[in-house]
C-alpha positions in Angstrom: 41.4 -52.1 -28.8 40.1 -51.4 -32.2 36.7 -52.3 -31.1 36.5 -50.5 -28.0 37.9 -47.1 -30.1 35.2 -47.7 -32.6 32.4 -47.9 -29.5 33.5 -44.8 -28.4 33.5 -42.6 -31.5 30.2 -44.0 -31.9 29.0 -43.0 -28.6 30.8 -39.6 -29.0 28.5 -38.8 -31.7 25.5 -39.5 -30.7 26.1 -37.7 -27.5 27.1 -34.4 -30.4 23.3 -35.3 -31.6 21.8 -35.3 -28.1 23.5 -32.1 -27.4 22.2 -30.7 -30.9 19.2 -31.7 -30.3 18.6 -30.3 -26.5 20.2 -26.8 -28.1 17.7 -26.6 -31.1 14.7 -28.1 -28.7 16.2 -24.6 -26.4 16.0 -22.5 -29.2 12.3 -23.7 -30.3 11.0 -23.0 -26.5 12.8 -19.5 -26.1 10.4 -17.1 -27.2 8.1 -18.4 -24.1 10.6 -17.6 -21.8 11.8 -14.6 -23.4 7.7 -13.3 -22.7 7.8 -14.6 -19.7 10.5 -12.2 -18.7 9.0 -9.3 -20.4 6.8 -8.5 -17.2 8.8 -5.5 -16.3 8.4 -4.1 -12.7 6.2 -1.6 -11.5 9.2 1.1 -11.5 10.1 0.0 -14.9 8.7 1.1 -18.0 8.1 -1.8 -20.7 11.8 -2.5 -22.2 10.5 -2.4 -26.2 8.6 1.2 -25.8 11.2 4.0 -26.6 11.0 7.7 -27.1 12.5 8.9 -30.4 13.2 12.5 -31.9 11.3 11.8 -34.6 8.0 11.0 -32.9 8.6 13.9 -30.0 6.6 16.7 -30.2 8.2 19.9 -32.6 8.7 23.2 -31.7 6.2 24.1 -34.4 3.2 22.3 -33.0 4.4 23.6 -29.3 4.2 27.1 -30.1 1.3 26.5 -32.0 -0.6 25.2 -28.5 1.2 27.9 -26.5 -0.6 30.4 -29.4 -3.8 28.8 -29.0 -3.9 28.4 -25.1 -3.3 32.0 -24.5 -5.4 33.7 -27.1 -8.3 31.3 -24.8 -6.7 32.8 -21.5 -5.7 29.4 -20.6 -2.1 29.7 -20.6 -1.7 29.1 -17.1 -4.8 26.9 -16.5 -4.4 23.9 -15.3 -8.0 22.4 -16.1 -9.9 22.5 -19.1 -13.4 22.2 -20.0 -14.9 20.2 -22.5 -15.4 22.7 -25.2 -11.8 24.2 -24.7 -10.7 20.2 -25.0 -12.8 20.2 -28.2 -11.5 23.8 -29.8 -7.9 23.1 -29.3 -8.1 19.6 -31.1 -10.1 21.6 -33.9 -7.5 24.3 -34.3 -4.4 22.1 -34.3 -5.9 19.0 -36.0 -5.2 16.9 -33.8 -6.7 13.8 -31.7 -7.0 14.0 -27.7 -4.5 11.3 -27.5 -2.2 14.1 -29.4 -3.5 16.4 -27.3 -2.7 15.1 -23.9 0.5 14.3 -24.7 1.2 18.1 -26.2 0.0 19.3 -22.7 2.8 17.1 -20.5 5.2 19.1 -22.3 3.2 22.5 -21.9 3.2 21.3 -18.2 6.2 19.8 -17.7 8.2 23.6 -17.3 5.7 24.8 -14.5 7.2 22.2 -12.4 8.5 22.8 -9.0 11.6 20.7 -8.2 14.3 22.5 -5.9 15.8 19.6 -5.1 16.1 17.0 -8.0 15.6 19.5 -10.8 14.3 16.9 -12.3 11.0 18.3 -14.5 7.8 16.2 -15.3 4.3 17.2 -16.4 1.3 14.8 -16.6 -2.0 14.9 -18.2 -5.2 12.7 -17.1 -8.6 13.0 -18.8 -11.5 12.3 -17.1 -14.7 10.2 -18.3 -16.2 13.9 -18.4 -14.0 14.7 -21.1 -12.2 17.3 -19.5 -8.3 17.5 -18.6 -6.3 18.2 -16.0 -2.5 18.9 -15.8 -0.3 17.9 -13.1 3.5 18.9 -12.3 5.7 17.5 -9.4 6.6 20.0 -6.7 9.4 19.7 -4.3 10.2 21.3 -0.7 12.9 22.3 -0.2 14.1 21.6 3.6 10.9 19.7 4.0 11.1 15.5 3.8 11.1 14.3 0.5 7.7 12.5 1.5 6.5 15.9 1.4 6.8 16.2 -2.2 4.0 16.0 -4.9 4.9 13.6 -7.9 3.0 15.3 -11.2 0.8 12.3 -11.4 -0.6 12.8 -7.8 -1.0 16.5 -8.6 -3.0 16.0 -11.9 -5.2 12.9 -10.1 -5.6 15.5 -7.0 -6.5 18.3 -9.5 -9.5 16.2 -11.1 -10.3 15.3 -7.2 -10.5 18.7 -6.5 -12.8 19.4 -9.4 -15.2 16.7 -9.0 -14.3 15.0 -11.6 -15.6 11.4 -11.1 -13.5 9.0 -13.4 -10.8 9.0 -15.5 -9.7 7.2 -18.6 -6.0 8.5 -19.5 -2.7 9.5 -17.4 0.0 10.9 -20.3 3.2 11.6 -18.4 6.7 13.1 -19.4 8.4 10.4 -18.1 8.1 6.7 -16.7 5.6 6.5 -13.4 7.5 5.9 -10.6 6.2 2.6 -8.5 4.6 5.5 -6.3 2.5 6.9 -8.9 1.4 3.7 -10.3 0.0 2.9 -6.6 -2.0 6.1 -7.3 -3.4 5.4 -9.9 -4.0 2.0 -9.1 -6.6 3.4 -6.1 -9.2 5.7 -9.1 -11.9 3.9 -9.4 -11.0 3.5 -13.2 -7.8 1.5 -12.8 -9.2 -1.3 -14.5 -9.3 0.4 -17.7 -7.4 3.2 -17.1 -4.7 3.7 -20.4 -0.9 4.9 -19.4 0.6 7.0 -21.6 4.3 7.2 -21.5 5.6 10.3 -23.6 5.6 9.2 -26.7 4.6 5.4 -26.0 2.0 3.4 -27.4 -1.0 3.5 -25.0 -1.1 0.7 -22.5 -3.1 -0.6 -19.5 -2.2 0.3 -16.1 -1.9 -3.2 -15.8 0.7 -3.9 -18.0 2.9 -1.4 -15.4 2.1 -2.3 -12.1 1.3 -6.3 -12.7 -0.2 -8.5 -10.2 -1.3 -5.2 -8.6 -2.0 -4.5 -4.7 -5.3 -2.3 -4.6 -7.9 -1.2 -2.4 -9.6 -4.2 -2.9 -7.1 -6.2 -0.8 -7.8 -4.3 1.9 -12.1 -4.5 1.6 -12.4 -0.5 0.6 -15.9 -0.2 0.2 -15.4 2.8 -2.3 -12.4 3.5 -4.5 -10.6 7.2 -5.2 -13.0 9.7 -7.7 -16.0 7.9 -6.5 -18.5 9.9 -4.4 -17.6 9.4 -0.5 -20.0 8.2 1.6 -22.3 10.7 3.6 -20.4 11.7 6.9 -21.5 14.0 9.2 -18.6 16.0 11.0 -19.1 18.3 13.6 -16.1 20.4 14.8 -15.7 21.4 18.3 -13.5 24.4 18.7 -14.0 27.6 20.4 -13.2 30.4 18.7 -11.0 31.8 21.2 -8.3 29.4 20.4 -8.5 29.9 16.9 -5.9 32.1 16.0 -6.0 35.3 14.7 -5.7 35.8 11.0 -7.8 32.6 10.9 -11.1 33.5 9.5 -14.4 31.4 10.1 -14.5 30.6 5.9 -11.0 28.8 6.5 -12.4 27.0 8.9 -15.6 25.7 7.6 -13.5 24.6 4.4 -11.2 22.8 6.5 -14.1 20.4 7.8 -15.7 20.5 4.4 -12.2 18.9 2.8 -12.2 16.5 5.5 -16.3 15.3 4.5 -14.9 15.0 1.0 -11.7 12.7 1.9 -11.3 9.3 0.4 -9.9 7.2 3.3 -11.9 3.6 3.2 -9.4 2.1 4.9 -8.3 4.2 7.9 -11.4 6.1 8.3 -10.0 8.9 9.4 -11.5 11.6 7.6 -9.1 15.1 7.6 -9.1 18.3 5.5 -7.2 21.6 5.0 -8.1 25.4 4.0 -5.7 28.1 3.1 -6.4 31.5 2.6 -4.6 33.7 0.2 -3.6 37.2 -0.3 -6.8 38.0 -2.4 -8.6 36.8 0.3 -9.9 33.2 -1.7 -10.3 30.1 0.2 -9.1 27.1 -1.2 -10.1 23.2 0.2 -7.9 20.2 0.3 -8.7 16.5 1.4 -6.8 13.2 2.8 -6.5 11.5 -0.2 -5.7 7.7 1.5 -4.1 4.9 -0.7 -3.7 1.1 0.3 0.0 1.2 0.2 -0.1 4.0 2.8 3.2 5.8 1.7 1.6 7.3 -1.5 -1.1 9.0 0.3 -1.9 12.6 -0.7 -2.2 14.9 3.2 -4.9 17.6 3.3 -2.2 20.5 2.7 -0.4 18.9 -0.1 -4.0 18.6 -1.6 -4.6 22.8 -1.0 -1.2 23.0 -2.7 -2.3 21.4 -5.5 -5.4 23.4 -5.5 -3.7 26.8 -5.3 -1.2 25.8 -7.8 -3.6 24.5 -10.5 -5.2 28.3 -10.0 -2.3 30.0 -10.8 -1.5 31.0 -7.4 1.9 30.8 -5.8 2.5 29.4 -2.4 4.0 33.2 -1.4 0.3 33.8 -1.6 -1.0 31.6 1.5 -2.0 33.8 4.1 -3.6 31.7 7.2 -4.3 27.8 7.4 -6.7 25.6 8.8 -6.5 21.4 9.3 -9.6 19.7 10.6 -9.5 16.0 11.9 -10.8 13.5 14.4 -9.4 14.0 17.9 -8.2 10.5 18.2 -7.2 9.4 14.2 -5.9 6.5 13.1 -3.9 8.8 10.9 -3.2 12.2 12.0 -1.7 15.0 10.6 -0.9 18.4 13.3 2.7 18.2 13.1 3.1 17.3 8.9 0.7 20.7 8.6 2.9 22.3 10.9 6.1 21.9 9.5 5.3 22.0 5.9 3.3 25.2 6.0 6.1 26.9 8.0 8.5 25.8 4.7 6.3 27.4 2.2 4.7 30.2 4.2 6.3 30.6 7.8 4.4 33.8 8.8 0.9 32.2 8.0 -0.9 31.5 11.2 -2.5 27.5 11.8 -5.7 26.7 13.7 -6.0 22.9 14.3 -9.7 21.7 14.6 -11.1 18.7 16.8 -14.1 16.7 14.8 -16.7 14.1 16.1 -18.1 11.8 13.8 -21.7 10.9 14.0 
């Protein structure tokens, strides 16, 4: 008995060194899975970037862009050139990293959100040097896939302004998985930074990893890159155009849908709107691979009317211009969301051949 007592304390402890051992061997090999585990989801933001008070913007330096952007008459400018890029960094002594993240929260309270009331600005500049500002607008009534998220809208805005790269996105707030498809589809994404409020810049990559792009689906050209010659010829008679409707709305209409970006769907579309000074205004299917976050030609003239300072009260008449048979068509999203945000503006649809 006292043998077999003594063979099984021994065996006891060696099994407590075999345990200690496995535990410390554990311990040695955690870091690798702790990295492992730090690939965060695309509608997360990296778990060790946070946002303190003491890095945040102050008031000071706020008032002191606010000072600077209206004694330039930019204060409700959405784009800005090179030089003005170049003059505010030299009157506030800062970097245009510093900059573009003072803009978001210039942005950020031009926002349109009726139905989260949720506020975010963005900031993207392109490889021209110049910046555009983006804010998210909501419909209120409309579907919520009617809504412009402010990366979309400052992505659109350099679109719109033939801007033909970019190399930052600053937002207010962590990119929802939406907005990282977006940017995902520039041309850029590759080397595009992300930079998260006060976050440390990081690759695009490093939020949305093991990305699904254009490239999965054989584009041929990404989003900001020049589209390919197309020669669209509308066929509408201009008894059926309804009145209010002038020929300029029209022939922007079909020029919006020779700019689109849609590699994929090839189904070219555009939009006009006219407003109450009488100014004609573009917008273009802006197609992405994961369908959903695809900008429609109206929501890109919203964009373009907002990002001049005009409000939607302002649109007057509208025109949409696409193929008569599209993969991807868009008479009765035009439809409803210009009777939301301007009910009395008349609509003429136009018919295109491609050839």
């Amino acid at each position: 008995f006292d043998a077999c007592a003594a063979v099984w304390v021994c065996l006891s402890r060696l099994y407590s060194v075999i345990v200690a051992w496995c535990q410390s061997r554990q311990r040695n090999i955690q870091p690798n899975v702790t990295k492992r585990k730090s690939l965060h989801c695309f509608c997360a933001s990296p778990p060790t970037r946070t946002l303190t008070m003491a890095t945040a913007p102050s008031d000071v330096i706020l008032e002191q862009l606010s000072t600077q952007l209206t004694a330039m008459g930019l204060e409700r400018v959405f784009k800005l050139e090179v030089a003005e890029v170049e003059q505010l960094c030299t009157a506030l002594s800062i970097d245009t990293d510093a900059l573009l993240r003072l803009l978001v929260v210039y942005a950020k309270p031009h926002a349109i959100p009726p139905v989260s009331n949720f506020y975010v600005g963005a900031a993207c500049r392109g490889t021209s040097g110049r910046i555009y500002l983006g804010v998210n607008v909501e419909f209120r009534g409309s579907p919520m896939n009617d809504a412009i998220h402010a990366e979309q809208f400052a992505i659109t805005n350099a679109m719109v302004h033939g801007e033909t790269g970019l190399t930052e996105v600053a937002t207010s707030a962590a990119p929802c998985g939406h907005c990282r498809q977006f940017m995902n589809e520039v041309n850029t994404a590759k080397s595009l930074r992300v930079m998260i409020a006060q976050d440390p810049p990081a690759p695009l990559s490093d939020y949305l990893p093991e990305a699904f792009g254009p490239h999965n689906l054989n584009a041929s050209y990404f989003l900001l890159d020049k589209p390919p010659q197309r020669k669209l010829v509308s066929s509408v008679e201009s008894s059926t155009i309804p009145s209010g409707v002038p020929a300029a709305c029209i022939d922007a209409a079909v020029q919006g849908a020779i700019k689109s970006y849609c590699p994929v769907t090839n189904a070219p579309a555009g939009a006009a709107i006219v407003l109450a000074d009488g100014k004609v205004l573009d917008g273009s299917f802006l197609e992405n691979c994961a369908f959903n976050p695809s900008i429609a030609p109206l929501q890109a003239c919203i964009i373009h009317a907002i990002s001049n300072g005009y409000p939607l009260a302002d649109i007057k008449a509208a025109a949409l211009a696409q193929l008569a048979d599209p993969a991807v068509g868009f008479t009765q999203q035009t439809a409803a969301l210009l009777a939301n945000v301007a009910p009395q503006a008349p609509l003429a649809t136009i018919t295109l051949t491609q050839q």
